[in-house]
C-alpha positions as CSV (number, residue, x, y, z in Angstrom):
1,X,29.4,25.8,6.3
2,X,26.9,26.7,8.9
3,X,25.5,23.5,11.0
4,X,21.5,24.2,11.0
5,X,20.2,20.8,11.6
6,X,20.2,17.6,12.9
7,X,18.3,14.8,12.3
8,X,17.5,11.3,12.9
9,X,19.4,10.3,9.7
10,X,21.0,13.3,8.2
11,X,23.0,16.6,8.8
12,X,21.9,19.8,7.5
13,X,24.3,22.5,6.6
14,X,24.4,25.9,4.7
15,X,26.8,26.8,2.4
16,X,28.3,30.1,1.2
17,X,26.0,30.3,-2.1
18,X,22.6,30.0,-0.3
19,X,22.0,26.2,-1.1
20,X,22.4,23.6,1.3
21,X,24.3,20.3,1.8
22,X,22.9,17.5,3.6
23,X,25.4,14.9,5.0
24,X,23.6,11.1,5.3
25,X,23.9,9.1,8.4
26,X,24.3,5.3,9.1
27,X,21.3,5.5,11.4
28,X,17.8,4.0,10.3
29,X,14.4,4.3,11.9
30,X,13.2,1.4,13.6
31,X,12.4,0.1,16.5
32,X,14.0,-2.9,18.9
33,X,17.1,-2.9,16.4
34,X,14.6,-4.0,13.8
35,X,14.6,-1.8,10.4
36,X,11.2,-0.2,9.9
37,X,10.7,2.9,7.0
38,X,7.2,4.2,9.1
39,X,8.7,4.6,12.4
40,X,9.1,7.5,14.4
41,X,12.7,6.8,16.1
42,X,16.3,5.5,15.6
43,X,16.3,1.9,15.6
44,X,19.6,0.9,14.5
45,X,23.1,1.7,13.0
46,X,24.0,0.1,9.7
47,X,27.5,0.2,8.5
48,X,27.0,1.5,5.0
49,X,23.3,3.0,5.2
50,X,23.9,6.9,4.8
51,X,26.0,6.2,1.4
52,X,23.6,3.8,0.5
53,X,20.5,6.3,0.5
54,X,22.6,8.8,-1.5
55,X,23.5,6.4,-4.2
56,X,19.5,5.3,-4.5
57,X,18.4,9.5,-3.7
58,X,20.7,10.2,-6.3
59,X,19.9,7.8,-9.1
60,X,15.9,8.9,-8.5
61,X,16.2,12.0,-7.9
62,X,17.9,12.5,-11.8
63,X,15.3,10.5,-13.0
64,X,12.4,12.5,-11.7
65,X,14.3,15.8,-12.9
66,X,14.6,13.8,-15.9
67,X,10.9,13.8,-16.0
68,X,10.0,17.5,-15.5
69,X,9.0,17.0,-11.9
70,X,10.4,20.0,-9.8
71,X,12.8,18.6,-7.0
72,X,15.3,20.1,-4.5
73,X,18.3,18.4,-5.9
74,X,21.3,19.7,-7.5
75,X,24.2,16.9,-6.9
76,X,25.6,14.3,-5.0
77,X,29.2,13.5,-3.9
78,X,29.0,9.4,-3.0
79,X,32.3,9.7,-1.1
80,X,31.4,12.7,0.8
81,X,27.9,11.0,1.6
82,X,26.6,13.9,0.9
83,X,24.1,16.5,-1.5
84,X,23.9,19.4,-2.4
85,X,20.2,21.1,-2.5
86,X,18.2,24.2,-3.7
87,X,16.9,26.0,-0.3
88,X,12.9,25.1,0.1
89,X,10.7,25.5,2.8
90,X,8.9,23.0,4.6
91,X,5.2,22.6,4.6
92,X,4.6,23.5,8.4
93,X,7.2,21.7,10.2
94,X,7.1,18.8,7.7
95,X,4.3,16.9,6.0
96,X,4.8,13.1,4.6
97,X,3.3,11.9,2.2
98,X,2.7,8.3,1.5
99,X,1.4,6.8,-2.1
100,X,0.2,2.7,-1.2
101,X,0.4,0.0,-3.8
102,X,-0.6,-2.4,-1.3
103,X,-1.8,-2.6,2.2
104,X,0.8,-3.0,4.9
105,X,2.3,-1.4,7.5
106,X,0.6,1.6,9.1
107,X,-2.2,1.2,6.9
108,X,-2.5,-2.7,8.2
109,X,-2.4,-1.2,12.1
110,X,-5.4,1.5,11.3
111,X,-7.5,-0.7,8.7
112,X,-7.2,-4.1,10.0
113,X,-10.7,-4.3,10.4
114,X,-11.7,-3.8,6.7
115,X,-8.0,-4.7,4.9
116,X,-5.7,-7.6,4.2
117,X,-2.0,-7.5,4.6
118,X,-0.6,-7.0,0.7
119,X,-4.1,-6.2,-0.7
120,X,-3.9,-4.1,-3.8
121,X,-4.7,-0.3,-3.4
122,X,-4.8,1.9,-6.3
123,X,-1.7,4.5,-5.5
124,X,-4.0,5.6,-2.7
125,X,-2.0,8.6,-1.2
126,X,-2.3,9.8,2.7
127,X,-0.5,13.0,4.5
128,X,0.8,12.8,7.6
129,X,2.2,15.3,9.8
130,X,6.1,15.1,10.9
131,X,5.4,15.1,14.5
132,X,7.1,12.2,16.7
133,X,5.3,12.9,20.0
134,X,2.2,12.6,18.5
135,X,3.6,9.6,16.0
136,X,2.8,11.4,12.9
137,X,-0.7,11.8,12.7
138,X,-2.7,11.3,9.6
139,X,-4.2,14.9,8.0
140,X,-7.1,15.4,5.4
141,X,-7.3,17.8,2.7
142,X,-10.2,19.5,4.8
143,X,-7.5,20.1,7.8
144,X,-4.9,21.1,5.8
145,X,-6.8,23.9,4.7
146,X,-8.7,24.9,8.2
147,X,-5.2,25.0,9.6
148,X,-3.4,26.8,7.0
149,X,-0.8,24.5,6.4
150,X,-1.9,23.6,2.7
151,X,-5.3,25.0,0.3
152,X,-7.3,22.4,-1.7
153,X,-5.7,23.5,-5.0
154,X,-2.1,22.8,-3.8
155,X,-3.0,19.7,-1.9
156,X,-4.6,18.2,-5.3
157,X,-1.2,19.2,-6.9
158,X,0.5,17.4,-3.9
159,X,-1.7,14.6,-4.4
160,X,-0.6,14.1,-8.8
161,X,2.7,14.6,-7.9
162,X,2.9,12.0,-5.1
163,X,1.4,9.6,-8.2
164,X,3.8,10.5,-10.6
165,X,6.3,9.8,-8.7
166,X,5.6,6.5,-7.1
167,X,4.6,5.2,-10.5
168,X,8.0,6.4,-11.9
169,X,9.9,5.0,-8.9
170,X,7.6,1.5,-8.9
171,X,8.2,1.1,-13.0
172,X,11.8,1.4,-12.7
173,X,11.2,-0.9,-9.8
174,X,9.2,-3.5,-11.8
175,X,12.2,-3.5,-14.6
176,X,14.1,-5.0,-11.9
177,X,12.3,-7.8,-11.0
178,X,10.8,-6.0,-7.5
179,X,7.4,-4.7,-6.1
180,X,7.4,-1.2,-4.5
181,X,5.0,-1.8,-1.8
182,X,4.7,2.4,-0.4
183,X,7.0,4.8,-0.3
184,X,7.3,7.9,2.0
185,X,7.8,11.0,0.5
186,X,8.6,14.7,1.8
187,X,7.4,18.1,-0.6
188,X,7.9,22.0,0.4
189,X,7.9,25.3,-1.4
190,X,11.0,25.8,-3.6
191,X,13.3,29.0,-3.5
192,X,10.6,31.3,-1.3
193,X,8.4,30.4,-4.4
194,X,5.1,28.9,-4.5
195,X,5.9,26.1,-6.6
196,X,6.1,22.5,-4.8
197,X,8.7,20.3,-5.4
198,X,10.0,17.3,-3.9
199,X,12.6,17.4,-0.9
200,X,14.7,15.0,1.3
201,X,15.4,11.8,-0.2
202,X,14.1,8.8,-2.1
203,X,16.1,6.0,-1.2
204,X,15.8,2.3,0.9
205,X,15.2,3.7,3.7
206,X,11.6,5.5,2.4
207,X,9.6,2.7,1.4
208,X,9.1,-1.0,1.3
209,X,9.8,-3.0,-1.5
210,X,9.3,-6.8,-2.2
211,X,11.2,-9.3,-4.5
212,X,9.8,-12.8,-4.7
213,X,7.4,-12.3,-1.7
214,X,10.2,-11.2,0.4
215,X,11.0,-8.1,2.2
216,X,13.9,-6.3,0.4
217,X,16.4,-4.4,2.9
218,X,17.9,-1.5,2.1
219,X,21.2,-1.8,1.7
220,X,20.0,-5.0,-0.9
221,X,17.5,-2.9,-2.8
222,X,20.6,-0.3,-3.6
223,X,22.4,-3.1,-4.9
224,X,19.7,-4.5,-7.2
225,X,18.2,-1.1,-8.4
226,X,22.0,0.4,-9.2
């Protein structure tokens, strides 16, 4: 295997066949030793967390192939902590994209003025860019396009996939007795292709989920959702 990327919470590396396997960390974002999904840096190491995320990336991930939504994923080895993935290509250097349920958050520190902490919001879907010096600023459709990082069509397909997604993941959620709050997802261009499909993972460490008015942590939430 050839080492071709490290990140805050994973290992990237390329195997013989052309697809890759990414190796999951302990490490979470966060800041002050205090887990946060929206930050920018390492916060804190938590015995458990990288085997955690693939157990949750995994068990989504099959359900949204399940569904006919185009993803990166091929498999997952739980004791290896690690999964094995169809070659895409990033959106720029990275675009997130976040779906809301309810206000909190980011969202809270922008639109304090005008929002409530936890008020409703109808899958209302935002793009930021993956830049940490510039602490991932938002993006519209309109600069996506000027800049040539994404046109209108494919930022509209970005936009229904994003919902179908988060409405999946919050359903399965909701079966469960929990409350997906937002979730942080990452998309790119599979196999050299045009076709956008989702990348990265989908576990605890993405979004914010609430059960009985409380914050659920990640290593709970893959507990109560597997």
């Amino acid at each position: 295997m050839k080492h071709v990327y490290e990140g805050k919470t994973k290992k990237v590396f390329e195997l013989p066949d052309g697809n890759y396997l990414i190796k999951f960390k302990d490490e979470a974002t966060g800041e002050n030793g205090v887990f946060d999904p929206g930050a920018n840096t390492v916060g804190l190491t938590i015995e458990g967390m990288g085997k955690a995320c693939l157990k949750m990336t995994d068990y989504y991930f099959n359900k949204i192939n399940d569904a006919g939504i185009p993803t990166h994923y091929v498999s997952a080895n739980i004791d290896d902590v690690s999964m094995t993935v169809l070659p895409a290509k990033t959106i720029g250097r990275g675009l997130e994209v976040i779906c809301r349920f309810r206000a909190t958050g980011s969202f809270m520190r922008r639109y304090a003025l005008y929002a409530n902490e936890g008020q409703e919001l109808d899958a209302f879907v935002e793009v930021t860019l993956k830049d940490d010096d510039r602490l991932d600023p938002p993006i519209s459709k309109d600069a996506l396009q000027a800049l040539g990082l994404l046109d209108g069509e494919k930022y509209e397909e970005l936009k229904i996939l994003t919902q179908r997604i988060a409405k999946l993941i919050k359903q399965d959620l909701e079966e469960k007795g929990m409350e997906l709050y937002d979730i942080k997802l990452e998309f790119g261009f599979l196999n050299g292709t045009n076709e956008l499909a989702l990348i990265d993972e989908i576990s605890g460490g993405n979004m914010r989920v609430f059960k009985d008015g409380k914050s659920v942590l990640p290593l709970e939430l893959v507990n109560l959702v597997i």
